[in-house]
N, C-alpha and C positions, 0 to 999 in steps of 0.2 A: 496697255492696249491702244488708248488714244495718242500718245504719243508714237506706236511705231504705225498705225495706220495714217498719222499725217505726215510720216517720214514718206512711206509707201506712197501715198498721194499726190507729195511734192513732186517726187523722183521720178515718175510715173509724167503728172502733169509738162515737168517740164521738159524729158525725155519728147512728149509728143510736140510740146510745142517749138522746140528746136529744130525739130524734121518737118512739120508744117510750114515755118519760117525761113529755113536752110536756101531756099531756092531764090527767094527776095535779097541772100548777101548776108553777112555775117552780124551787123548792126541790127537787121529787120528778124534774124535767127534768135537773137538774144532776148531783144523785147517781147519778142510773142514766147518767150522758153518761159521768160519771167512771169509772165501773164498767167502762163502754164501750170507755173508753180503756184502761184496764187489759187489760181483756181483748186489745182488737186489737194492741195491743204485744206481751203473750205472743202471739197469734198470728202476727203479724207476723217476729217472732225466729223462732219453731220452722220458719216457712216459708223465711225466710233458712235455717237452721239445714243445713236437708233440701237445698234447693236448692247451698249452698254446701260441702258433704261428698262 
């Protein structure tokens, strides 16, 4: 479960942040998708996290 909700997270995370970034050009798309991903992976875990305690 912790591994598909930080799968879910990533994809999600960096999904938003390539479309928040998209407008800045393709280099500034990337960096904020990565960001993205980052983020929804920590989120993704602490939601596993909660849920599986």
């Amino acid at each position: 479960m912790s591994k598909l909700l930080t799968f879910l997270g990533a994809s999600l995370g960096g999904s938003l942040g390539w479309w928040l970034g998209a407008g800045g050009g393709i280099m500034t798309a990337f960096v904020v998708s990565m960001l993205g991903t980052g983020i929804g992976m920590y989120a993704g875990r602490r939601i596993a996290g909660r849920l599986l305690d």
